[in-house]
C-alpha positions in Angstrom: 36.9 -12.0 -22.5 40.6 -12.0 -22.2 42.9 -12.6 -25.1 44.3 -16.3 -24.8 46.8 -15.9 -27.3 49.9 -14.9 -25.0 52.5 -12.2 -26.4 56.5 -12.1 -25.7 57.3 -8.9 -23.9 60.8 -7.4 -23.0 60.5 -5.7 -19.0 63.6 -4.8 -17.6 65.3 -6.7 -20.5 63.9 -10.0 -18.5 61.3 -11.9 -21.4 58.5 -13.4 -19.5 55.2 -14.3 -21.1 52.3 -12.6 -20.8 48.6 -11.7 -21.1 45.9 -8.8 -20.9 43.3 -9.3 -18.9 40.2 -7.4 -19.1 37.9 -6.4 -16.6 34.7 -5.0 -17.8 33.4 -1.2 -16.1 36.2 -1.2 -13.5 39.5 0.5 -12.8 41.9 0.9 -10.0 41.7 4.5 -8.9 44.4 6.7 -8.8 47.3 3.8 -9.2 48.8 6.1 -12.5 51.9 6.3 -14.0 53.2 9.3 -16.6 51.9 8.9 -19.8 48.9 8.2 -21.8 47.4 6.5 -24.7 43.8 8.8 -25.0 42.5 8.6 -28.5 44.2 5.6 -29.5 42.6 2.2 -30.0 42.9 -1.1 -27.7 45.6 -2.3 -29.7 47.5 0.9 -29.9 47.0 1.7 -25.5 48.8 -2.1 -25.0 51.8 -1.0 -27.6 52.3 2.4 -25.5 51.8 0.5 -22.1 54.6 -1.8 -23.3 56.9 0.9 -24.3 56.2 2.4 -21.0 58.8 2.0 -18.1 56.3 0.7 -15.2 53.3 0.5 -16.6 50.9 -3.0 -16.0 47.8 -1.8 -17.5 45.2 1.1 -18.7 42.0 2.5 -18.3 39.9 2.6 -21.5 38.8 5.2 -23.6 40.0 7.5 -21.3 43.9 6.0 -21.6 45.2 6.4 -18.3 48.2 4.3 -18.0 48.4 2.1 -14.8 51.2 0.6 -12.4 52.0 -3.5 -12.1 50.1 -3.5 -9.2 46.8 -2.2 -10.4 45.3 -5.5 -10.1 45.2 -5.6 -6.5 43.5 -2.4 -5.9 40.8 -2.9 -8.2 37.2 -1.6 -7.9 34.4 -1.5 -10.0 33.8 1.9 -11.9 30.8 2.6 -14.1 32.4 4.3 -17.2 35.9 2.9 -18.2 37.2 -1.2 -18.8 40.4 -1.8 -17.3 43.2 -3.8 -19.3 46.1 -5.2 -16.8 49.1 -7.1 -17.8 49.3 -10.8 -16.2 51.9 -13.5 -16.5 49.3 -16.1 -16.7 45.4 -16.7 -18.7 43.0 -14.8 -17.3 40.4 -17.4 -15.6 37.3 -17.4 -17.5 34.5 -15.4 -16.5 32.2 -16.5 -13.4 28.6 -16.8 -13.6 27.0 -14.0 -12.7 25.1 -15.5 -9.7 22.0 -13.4 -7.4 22.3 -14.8 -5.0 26.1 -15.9 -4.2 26.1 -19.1 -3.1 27.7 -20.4 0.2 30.5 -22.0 -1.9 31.7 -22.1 -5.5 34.8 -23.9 -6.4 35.7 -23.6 -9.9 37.3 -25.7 -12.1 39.9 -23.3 -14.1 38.2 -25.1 -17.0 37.2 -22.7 -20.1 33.4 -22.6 -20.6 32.1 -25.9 -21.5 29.4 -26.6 -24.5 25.8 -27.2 -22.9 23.7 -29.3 -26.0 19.8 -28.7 -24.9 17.5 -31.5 -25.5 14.1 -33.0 -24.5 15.2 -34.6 -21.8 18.1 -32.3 -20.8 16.8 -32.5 -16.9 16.2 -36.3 -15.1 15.2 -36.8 -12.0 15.2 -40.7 -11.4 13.0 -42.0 -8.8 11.2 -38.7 -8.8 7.0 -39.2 -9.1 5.5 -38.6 -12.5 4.2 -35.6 -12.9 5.2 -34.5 -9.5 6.8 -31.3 -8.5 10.2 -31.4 -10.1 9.3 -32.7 -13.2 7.0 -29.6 -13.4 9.7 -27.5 -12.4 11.6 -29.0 -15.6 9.2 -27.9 -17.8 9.5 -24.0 -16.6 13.3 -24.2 -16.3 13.3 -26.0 -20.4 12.2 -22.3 -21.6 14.4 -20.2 -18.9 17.5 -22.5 -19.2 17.1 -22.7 -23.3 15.1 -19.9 -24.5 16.2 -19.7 -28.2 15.9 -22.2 -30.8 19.3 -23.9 -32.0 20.3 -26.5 -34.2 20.5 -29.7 -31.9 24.4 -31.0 -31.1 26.7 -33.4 -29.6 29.1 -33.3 -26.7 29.5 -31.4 -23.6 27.1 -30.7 -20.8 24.4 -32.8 -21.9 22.1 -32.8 -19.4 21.1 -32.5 -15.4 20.4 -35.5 -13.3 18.3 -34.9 -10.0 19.1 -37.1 -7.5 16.9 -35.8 -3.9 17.0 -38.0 -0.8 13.2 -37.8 0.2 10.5 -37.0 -2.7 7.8 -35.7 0.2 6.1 -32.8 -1.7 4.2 -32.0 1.6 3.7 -27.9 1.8 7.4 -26.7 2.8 7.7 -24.9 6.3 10.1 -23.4 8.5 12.2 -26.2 9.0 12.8 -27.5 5.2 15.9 -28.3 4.1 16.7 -25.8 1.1 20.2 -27.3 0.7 21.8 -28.7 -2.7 25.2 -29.4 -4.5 25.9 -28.9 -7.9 28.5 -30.4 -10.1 29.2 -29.2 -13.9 32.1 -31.0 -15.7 33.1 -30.1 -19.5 31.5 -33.1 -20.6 28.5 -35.4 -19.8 25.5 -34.7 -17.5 25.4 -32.3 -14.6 25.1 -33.7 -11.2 21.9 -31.7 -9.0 21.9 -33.2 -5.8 19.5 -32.4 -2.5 18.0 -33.9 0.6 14.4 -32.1 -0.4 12.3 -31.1 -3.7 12.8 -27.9 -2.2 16.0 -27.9 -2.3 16.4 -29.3 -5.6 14.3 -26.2 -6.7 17.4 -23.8 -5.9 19.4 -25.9 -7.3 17.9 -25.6 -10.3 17.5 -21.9 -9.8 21.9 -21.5 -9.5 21.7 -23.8 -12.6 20.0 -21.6 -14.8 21.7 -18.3 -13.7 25.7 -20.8 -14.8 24.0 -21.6 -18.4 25.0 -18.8 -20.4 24.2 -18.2 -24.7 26.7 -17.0 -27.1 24.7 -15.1 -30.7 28.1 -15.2 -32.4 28.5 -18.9 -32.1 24.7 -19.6 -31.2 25.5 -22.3 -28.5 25.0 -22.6 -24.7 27.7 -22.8 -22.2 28.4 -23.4 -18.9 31.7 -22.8 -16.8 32.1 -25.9 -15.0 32.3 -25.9 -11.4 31.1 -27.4 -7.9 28.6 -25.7 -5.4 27.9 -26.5 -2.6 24.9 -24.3 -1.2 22.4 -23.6 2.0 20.5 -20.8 2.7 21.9 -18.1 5.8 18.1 -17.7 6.9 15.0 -20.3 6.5 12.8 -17.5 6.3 13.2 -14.9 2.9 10.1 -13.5 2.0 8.4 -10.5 0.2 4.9 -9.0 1.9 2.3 -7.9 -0.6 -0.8 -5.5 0.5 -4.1 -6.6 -1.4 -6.2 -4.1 0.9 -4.7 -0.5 0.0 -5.2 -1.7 -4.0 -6.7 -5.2 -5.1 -3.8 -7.0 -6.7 -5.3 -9.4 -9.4 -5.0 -13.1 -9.4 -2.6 -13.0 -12.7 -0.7 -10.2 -10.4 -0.1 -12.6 -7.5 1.0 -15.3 -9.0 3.5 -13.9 -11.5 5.1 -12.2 -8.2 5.5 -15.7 -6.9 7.2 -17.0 -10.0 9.5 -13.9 -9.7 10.4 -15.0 -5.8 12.3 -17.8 -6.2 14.8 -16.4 -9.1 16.3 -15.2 -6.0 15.8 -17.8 -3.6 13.3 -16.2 -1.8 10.7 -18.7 -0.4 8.0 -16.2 1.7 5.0 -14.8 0.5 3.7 -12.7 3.0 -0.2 -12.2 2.1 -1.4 -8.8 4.1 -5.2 -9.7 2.9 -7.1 -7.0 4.7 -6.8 -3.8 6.4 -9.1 -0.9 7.3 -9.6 0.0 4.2 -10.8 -3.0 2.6 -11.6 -6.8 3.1 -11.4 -8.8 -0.2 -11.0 -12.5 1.7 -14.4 -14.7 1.4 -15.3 -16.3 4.9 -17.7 -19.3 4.7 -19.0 -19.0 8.2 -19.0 -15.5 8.1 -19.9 -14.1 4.6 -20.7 -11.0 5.1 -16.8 -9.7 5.9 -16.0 -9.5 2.1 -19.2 -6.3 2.0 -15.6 -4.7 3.3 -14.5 -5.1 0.0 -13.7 -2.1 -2.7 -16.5 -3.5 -5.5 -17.8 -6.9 -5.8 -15.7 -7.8 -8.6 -12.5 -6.9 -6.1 -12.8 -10.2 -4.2 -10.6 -13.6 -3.9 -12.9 -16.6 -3.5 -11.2 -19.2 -1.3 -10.9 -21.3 -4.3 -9.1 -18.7 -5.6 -6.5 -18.8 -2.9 -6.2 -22.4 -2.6 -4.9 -22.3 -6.4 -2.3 -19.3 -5.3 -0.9 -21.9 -2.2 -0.9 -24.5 -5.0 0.5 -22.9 -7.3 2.8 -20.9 -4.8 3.9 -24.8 -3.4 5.2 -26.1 -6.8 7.7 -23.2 -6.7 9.3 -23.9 -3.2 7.2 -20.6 -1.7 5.1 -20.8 1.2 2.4 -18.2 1.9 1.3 -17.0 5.2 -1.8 -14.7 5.6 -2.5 -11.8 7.5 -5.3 -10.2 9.4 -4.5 -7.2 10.6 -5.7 -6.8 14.3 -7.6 -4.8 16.6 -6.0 -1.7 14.3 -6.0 -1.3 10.6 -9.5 -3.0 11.1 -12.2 -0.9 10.4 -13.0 -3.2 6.7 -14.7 -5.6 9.3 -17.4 -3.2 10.2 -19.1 -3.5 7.4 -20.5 -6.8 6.9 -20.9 -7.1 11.3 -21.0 -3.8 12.9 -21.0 -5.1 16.4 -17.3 -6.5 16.2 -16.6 -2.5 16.1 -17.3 0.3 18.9 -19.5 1.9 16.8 -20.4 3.7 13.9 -18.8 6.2 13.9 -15.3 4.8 15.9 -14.4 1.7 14.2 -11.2 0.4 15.2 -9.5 -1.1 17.1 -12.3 -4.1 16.9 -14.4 -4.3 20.3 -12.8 -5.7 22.8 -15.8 -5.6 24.5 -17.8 -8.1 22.9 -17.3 -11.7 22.5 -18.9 -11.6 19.1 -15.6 -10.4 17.7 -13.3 -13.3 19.2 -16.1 -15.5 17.8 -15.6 -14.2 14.3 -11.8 -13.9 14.9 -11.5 -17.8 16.1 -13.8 -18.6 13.2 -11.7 -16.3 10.3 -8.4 -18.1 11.6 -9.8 -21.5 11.6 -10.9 -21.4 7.9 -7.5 -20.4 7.4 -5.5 -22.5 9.5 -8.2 -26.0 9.0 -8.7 -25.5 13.3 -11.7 -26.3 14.8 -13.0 -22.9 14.6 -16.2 -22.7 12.5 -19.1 -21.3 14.0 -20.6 -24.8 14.5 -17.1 -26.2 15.5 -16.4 -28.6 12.6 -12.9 -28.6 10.8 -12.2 -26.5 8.3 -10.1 -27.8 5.4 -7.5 -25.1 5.8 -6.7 -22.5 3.3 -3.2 -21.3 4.4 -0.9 -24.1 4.6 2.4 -22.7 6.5 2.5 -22.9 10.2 2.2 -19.9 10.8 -0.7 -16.7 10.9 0.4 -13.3 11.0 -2.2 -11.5 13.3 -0.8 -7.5 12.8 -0.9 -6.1 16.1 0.6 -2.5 15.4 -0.5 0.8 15.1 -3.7 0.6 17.7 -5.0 3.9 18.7 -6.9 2.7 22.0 -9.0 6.3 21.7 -12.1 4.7 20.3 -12.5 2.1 23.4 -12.1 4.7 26.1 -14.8 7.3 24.1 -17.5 4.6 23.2 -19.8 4.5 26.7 -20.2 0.6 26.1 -16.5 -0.4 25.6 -15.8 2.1 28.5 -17.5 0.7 30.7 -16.8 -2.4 30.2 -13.1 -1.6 30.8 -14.0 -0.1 34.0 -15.8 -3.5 34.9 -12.8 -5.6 34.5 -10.4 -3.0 35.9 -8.5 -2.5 32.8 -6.8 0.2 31.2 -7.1 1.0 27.3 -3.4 -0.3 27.3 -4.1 -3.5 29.2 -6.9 -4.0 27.0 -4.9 -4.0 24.6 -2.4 -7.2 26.1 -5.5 -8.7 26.9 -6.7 -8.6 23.0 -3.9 -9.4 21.5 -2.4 -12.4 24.0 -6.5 -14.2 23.1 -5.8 -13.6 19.6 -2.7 -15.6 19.8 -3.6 -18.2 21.8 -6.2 -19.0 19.1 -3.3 -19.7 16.5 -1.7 -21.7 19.1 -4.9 -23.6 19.7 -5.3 -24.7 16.3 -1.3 -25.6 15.8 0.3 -22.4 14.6 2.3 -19.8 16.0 1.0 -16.5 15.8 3.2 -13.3 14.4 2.7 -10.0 15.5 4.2 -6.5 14.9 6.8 -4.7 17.2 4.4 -2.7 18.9 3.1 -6.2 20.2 6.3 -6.7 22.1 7.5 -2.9 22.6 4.3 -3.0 24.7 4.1 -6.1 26.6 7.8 -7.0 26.5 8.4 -10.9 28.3 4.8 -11.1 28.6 3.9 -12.5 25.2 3.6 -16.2 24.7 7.1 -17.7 24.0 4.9 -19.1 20.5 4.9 -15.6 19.4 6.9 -14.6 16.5 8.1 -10.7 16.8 7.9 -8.9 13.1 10.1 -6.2 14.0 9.7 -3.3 11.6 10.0 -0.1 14.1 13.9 0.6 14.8 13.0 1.9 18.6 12.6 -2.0 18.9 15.4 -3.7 20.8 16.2 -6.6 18.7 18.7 -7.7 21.2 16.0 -7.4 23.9 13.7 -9.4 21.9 15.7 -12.4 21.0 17.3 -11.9 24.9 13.8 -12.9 26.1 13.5 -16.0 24.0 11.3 -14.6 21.2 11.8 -15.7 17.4 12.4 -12.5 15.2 11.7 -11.6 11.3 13.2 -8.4 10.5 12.6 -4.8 8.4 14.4 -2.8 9.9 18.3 -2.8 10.5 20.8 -1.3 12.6 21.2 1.7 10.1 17.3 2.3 10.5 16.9 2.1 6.8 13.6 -0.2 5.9 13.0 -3.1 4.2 9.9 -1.2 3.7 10.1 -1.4 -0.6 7.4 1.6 -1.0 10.0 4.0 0.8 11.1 4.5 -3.2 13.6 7.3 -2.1 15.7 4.2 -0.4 18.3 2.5 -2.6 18.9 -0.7 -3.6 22.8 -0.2 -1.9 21.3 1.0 1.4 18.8 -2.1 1.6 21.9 -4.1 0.9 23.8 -2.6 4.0 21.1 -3.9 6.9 23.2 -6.6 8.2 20.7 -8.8 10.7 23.1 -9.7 12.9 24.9 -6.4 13.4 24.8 -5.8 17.1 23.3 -8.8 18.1 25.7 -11.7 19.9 26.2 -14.7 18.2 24.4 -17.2 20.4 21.0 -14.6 19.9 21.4 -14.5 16.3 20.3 -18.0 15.5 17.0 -16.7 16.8 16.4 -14.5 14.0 14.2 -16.4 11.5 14.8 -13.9 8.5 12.8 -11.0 7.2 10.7 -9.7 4.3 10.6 -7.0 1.8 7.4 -5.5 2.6 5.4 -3.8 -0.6 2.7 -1.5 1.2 0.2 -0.9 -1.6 -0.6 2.4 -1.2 0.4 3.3 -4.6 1.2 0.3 -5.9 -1.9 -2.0 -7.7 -0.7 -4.3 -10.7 0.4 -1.7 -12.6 3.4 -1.4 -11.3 3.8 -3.7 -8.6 6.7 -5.6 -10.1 9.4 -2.5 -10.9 8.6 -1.5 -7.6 9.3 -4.7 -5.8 12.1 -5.8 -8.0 15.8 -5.5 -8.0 15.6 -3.6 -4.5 13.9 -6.6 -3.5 17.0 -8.8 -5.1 19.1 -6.8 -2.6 17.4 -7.9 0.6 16.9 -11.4 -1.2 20.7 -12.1 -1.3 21.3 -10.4 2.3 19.0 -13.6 3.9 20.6 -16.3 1.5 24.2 -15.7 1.0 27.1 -16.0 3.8 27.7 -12.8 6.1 31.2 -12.4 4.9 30.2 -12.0 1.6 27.3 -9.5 1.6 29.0 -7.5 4.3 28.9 -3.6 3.5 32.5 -3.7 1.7 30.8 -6.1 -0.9 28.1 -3.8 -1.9 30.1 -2.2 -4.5 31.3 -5.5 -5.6 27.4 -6.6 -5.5 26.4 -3.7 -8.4 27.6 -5.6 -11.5 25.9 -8.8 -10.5 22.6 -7.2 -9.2 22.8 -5.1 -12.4 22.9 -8.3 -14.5 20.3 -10.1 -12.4 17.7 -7.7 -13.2 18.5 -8.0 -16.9 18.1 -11.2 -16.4 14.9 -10.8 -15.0 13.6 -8.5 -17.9 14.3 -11.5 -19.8 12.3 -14.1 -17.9 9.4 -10.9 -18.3 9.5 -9.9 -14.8 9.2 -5.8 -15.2 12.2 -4.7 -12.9 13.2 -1.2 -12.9 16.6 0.2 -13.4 18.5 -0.7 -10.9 20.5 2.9 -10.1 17.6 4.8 -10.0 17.0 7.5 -8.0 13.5 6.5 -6.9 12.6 3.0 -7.2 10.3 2.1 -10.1 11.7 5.1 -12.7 12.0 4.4 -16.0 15.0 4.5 -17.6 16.6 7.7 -18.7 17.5 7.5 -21.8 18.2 5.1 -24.8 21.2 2.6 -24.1 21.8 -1.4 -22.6 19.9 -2.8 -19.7 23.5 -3.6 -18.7 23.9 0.3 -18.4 20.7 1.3 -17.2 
């Protein structure tokens, strides 16, 4: 905090009143004048500063003295504070927000007294019990955590006010927008055209409510936002088929997503190596699972959507397909070329498109059972991720049954291949969703992919521009720098994941095309041991690249960006999501020694 109290100073025999500012772990490079003040205190580097012929500030401990125009070529710097001489009150300090919001005006206003109550947050119209007033109860404890003597005066409380209370599933298309007004005194105005919206609102609220120990009161700075997000589609991919991730496990990841807007959870369910997803008209499929007790029943993952609903997250499912299948195999060995050659699935026999139209249907709530009656519909979101990458063709061309069936229809492996992945689609689009697939999908059969498709691009041979050029939706990875969104690549940084711009070679009209992207957690060697500090802050990174304006996540912010992300994940210590440091070398190391989370 700055010192308010102004002080009369002589400069070139002119008075003029001024004020030190401080600026917390920054400086401003090599902007020096003669002299120093090492070794003496605060006080006693401002009394040589003054004394000193040019000098507007100092660096501190290390009492480098600083020209008057230090100010303007600040940057942030880990180990010193900065002190620079102003002729006006420093503004007070801005929240702290991950993400930035698309606009913040502030007031000038000093921080403001927030009084917690009961019935701090209103929402009037909204249905009892419904998904706001739930949301309430959660932000009560995040907002207020400690236990105060009650007050009077100031903020005193958050008023709701949404256009259209429809708590249908959110998809694509929802309206995440909100505005939010904090004056110094009387209630907080929250106001949005969905529940959805209101849920981010609520989000930026709790990240401008801020706790003093000294004084023991809450305070907010007041100020007007007006919000929206840069992409509809923000997600995080979890892997529940390298290493079963409990139930507890999921869903404390999806109370972790939206702390950062993120509104995408991207379920890869199965892969070759197992299949923990119950199918009621084909229960066999979960035998692909690691042990019987490593299994979600499909009352289990209606709860997850539910529970994933009321925080403004959708969740879309994957089956990875013909590759990464071999998990199917177990249960019905004829959707496999053999024994011995597992995957890609059989193209060959029309008992696997049975099963496949079936598995989607229970999903989606198509007509797709085995005896054709709807199912109720597991996945809500409009749209099923069918995989698609990664398909060796080998075991089709050496299994004498597949093989010659090939030669019957006058395929190649390769056109096999378009032929299996196109009928996999069109079974999405049948039941009323639109199908995602993997780069290789595209890099393979280019313009000849159902315009319905959805391109996950995650392979940077892809040609994004090539890709949108043709028509094609896109959810992104992989950037122009060819560094992954790939979060179990440890070695990559938090700063690098920051620096994959979407747009950056793409022309403006194409860009609208891209729907967002995902941090994708391959579980390898992540179960729920450490899934969380190796999702999160490197996932906070990519979260504030697909919310926040271009112009102000753009690669000359990311220094800028460290503070903030560094205080964010403190932040999220505090709400007991486990995030890692957030300058470490690897992602999920502990920290290396004693000190602040601020510093860690």
């Amino acid at each position: 905090m700055a010192r308010l109290l102004p002080l009369l100073s002589v400069v070139g025999h002119v008075s003029a009143t001024q004020y030190w500012w401080k600026f917390s772990k920054s400086d401003c490079g090599y902007d020096d004048v003669s002299g120093s003040c090492q070794g003496q205190s605060v006080d006693g580097c401002k009394a040589t500063c003054l004394k000193t012929a040019g000098c507007g500030g100092f660096n501190y401990p290390h009492g480098i003295l600083k020209k008057t125009d230090c100010l303007s070529n600040k940057k942030p710097e880990s180990s010193v504070d900065l002190y620079v001489l102003e002729n006006k009150p420093q503004p007070p300090p801005q929240p702290k927000f991950w993400p930035l919001p698309q606009k913040v005006t502030a007031s000038g206003a000093p921080p403001a007294k927030v009084t917690p109550s009961e019935t701090f947050f209103t929402a009037p119209g909204s249905p009892a019990r419904g998904l706001i007033e739930q949301a309430f109860g959660r932000y009560q404890s995040l907002v207020f955590p400690h236990n105060v003597a009650a007050g009077s005066g100031g903020v005193t409380g958050l008023v709701v006010k949404v256009a259209d209370w429809d708590e249908s599933h959110p998809q694509l298309e929802t309206d995440e927008s909100y505005t939010l007004t904090v004056n110094a005194t009387g209630p907080a105005s929250l106001t949005a055209k969905t529940v959805y919206g209101a849920l981010r609102g609520l989000e930026t609220f709790s990240q401008l409510v801020g706790f003093s120990f000294d004084t023991q009161q809450y305070t907010a700075v007041p100020v007007a936002i007006e919000d929206a997000p840069r992409f509809p589609h923000r997600g995080l991919m979890i892997d529940t088929a390298r290493h079963f991730e409990t139930l507890d496990a999921i869903r404390a990841m999806i109370d972790s997503l939206p702390y950062a807007k993120l509104n995408v959870l991207h379920w890869h369910m199965s892969d070759t190596q197992s299949f923990p997803f119950q199918s009621k008209t084909y229960p066999k499929l979960w035998e692909g699972s690691y042990s019987a007790q490593e299994r979600y029943l499909q009352s289990d993952i209606a709860d997850v959507v539910e529970y994933a609903r009321l925080r403004g997250v959708r969740v879309m499912v994957e089956f990875d397909m013909p590759g990464h299948a071999g998990s199917f195999c177990k249960g019905y060995p004829e959707v496999c070329p053999s024994t011995t050659c597992t995957q890609p699935l059989n193209v060959a026999n029309n008992a696997t498109f049975d099963l496949l139209n079936s598995l989607i249907g229970e999903c989606t709530g198509g007509k797709a059972s085995k005896k054709g009656a709807p199912s109720p519909g597991l996945f809500k979101d409009n749209f099923v991720h069918l995989g698609g990458d990664e398909v060796d063709t080998a075991c089709w061309t050496k299994t004498p049954a597949v093989a010659a069936w090939l030669a019957k229809q006058g395929l190649s492996a390769d056109q096999a291949y378009a032929y299996f992945v196109k009928r996999v689609a069109q079974m999405a689009i049948d039941q009323g969703h639109r199908p995602v697939q993997w780069s290789e999908v595209y890099d393979h059969f280019k313009n000849n992919l159902t315009k319905e498709t959805i391109v996950h691009i995650w392979k940077s041979v892809t040609n994004v521009t090539e890709v949108l050029a043709g028509g094609y939706n896109v959810l992104l990875n992989v950037g122009y720098n060819s560094v992954s969104w790939y979060l179990d690549n440890l070695q990559i940084n938090w700063a690098a994941a920051y620096k994959n711009e979407p747009c950056t070679g793409v022309p403006d009209d194409l860009c609208p095309l891209i729907l967002g992207g995902h941090g994708e957690m391959w579980g390898e060697t992540v179960d729920a041991s450490d899934l969380e500090q190796t999702v999160w802050p490197k996932l906070g990174a990519i979260a504030e690249k697909l919310w926040s304006p271009r112009d102000q996540t753009s690669d000359a912010s990311t220094n800028m960006a460290l503070d903030r992300l560094e205080s964010f994940r403190c932040e999220l210590n505090r709400r007991g999501v486990r995030a890692a440091p957030v300058n470490n070398a690897n992602a999920r190391s502990a920290p290396p020694g004693p000190g602040s989370c601020f510093a860690q």
